[in-house]
Residue, then its C-alpha position, 0 to 999 in steps of 0.5 A: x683132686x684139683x691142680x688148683x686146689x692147694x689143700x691137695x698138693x699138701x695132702x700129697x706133699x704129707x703122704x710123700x713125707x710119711x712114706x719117706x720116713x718110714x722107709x728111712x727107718x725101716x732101711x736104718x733098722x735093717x742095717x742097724x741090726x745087720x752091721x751094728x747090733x743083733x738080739x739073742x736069746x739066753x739058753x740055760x742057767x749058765x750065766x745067773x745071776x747076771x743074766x736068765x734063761x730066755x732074756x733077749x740082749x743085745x750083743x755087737x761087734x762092731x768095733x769090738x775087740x775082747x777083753x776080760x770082763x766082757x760078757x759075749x755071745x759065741x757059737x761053737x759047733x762042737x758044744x751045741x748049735x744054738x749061740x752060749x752066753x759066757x764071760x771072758x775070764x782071759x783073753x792074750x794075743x801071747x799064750x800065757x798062764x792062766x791061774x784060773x778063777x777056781x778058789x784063787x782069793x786073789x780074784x774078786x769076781x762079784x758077778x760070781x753066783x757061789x764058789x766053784x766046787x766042780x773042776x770039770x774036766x780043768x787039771x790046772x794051769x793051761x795057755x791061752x793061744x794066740x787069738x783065743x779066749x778063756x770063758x767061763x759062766x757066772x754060775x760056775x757050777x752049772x756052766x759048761x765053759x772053757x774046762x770043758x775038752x769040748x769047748x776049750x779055749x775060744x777062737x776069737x773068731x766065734x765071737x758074734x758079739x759083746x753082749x751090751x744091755x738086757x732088752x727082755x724080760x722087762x723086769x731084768x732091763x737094763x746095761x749088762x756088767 
């Protein structure tokens, strides 16, 4: 092209932008999903109806600190290699008792999918360590949560993240509750 020709340097000027853009949004999403937020996958039936197997959520940890409610994703090595998906039910920086959600009546929980009829291996009352969280999935009767010796109480430390929106399958899109 010629140095004279406007129409050129334009041209040029354009293509410097796009390149700058996109390399901006490639670098933003790379931090964003490195610092910020992650996608994971849903294995098994656990946490139903609230979420399925294979939805893809979006979990974080930035800035998170567990409370009761909260759906998370963890990783324990000794219950399974790939992360599960469970609901904290209690969560203490003091060990305290947990009256557990087991038949309590004076313990809504609507995301529960039936009434607990397996106790596992749960004997009663336990203390939730220091630092530690007690989760149990939405589908109670088929989850393998905290009345599991294997899993236990939960160091905080093993949360990846606090689960915030469904991302796939389409029809389940949406915040997560």
């Amino acid at each position: 092209m010629d140095s004279k020709n406007p129409s050129g340097a334009n041209a040029r000027a354009e293509v410097y932008d796009w390149i700058q853009c996109i390399i901006f949004a490639l670098v933003f999403c790379v931090l964003l999903f490195v610092f910020g937020a992650r996608m994971v996958n849903v294995v098994g039936h656990s946490m139903v109806p609230t979420l399925e197997q294979n939805d893809k959520v979006i979990i974080s940890n930035l800035f998170y600190h567990p409370k009761q409610g909260d759906i998370v994703v963890l990783r324990k090595q000794t219950l399974m290699d790939e992360p599960i998906v469970k609901r904290i039910c209690e969560v203490t920086d003091l060990p305290v008792d947990v009256h557990l959600m087991i038949e309590d009546p004076d313990r809504w929980e609507p995301y529960v999918n039936a009434p607990v009829h397996d106790r596992e291996n749960f004997e009663g009352k336990i203390t939730v360590p220091k630092g530690s969280v007690f989760v149990m999935g939405d589908n109670r009767n088929a989850s393998t949560d905290s009345r599991d010796a294997r899993l236990g109480c939960v160091d905080t430390r093993y949360i990846m993240g606090r689960v915030y929106f469904t991302l796939f399958p389409v029809k389940n899109i949406g915040v997560v509750k």
